[in-house]
N, C-alpha and C positions, 0 to 999 in steps of 0.2 A: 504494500500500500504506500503511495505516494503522498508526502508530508504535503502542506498546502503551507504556501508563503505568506507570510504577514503582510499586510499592507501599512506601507511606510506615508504616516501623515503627517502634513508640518506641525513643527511643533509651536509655532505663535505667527503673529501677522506679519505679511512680509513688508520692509520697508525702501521704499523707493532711493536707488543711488543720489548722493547728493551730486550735484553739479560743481565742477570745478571754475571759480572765477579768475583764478591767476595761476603765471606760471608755475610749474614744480607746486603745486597746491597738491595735485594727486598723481602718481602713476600707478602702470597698468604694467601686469608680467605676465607672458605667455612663455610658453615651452612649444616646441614646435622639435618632430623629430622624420629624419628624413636619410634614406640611404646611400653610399656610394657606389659610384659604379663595381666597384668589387664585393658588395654586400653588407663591409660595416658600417654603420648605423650613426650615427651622429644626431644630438642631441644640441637646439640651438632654445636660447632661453634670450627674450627680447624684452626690454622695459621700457615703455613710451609716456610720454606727457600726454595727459588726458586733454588738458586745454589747448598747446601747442599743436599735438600731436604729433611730435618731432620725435626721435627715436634716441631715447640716451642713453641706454648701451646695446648692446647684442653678444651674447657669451656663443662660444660655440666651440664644441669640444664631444671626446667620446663617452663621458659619463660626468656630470652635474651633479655633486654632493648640495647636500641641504646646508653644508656649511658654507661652501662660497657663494649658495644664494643669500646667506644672512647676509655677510661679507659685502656681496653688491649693494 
């Protein structure tokens, strides 16, 4: 007999992102990962100004510790 999954409900009301008025007020990080032509795998981790929407930095390497994302 097959267990039946819980259904996952939020747990309070959700609240709307605030808007950024100036620069470096907010950024934004993505991870973005993508292969080379011989198979390994590369890992790019991107941080952009939400207001400017300029891109200030881009790591890009083959594995991303949680320590040099504090680090950035």
């Amino acid at each position: 007999m097959r267990k039946r999954r819980k259904v996952k409900r939020p747990t309070g009301e959700r609240q709307p992102l605030a808007a950024s008025h100036h620069v470096n007020d907010t950024w934004s990080t993505d991870f973005v990962m993508d292969a080379l032509s011989s198979g390994r795998r590369i890992k790019c981790l991107t941080v952009v100004d939400d207001f400017s929407r300029e891109c200030v930095d881009i790591a890009v390497d083959h594995g991303i510790g949680g320590e040099y994302v504090v680090r950035l």
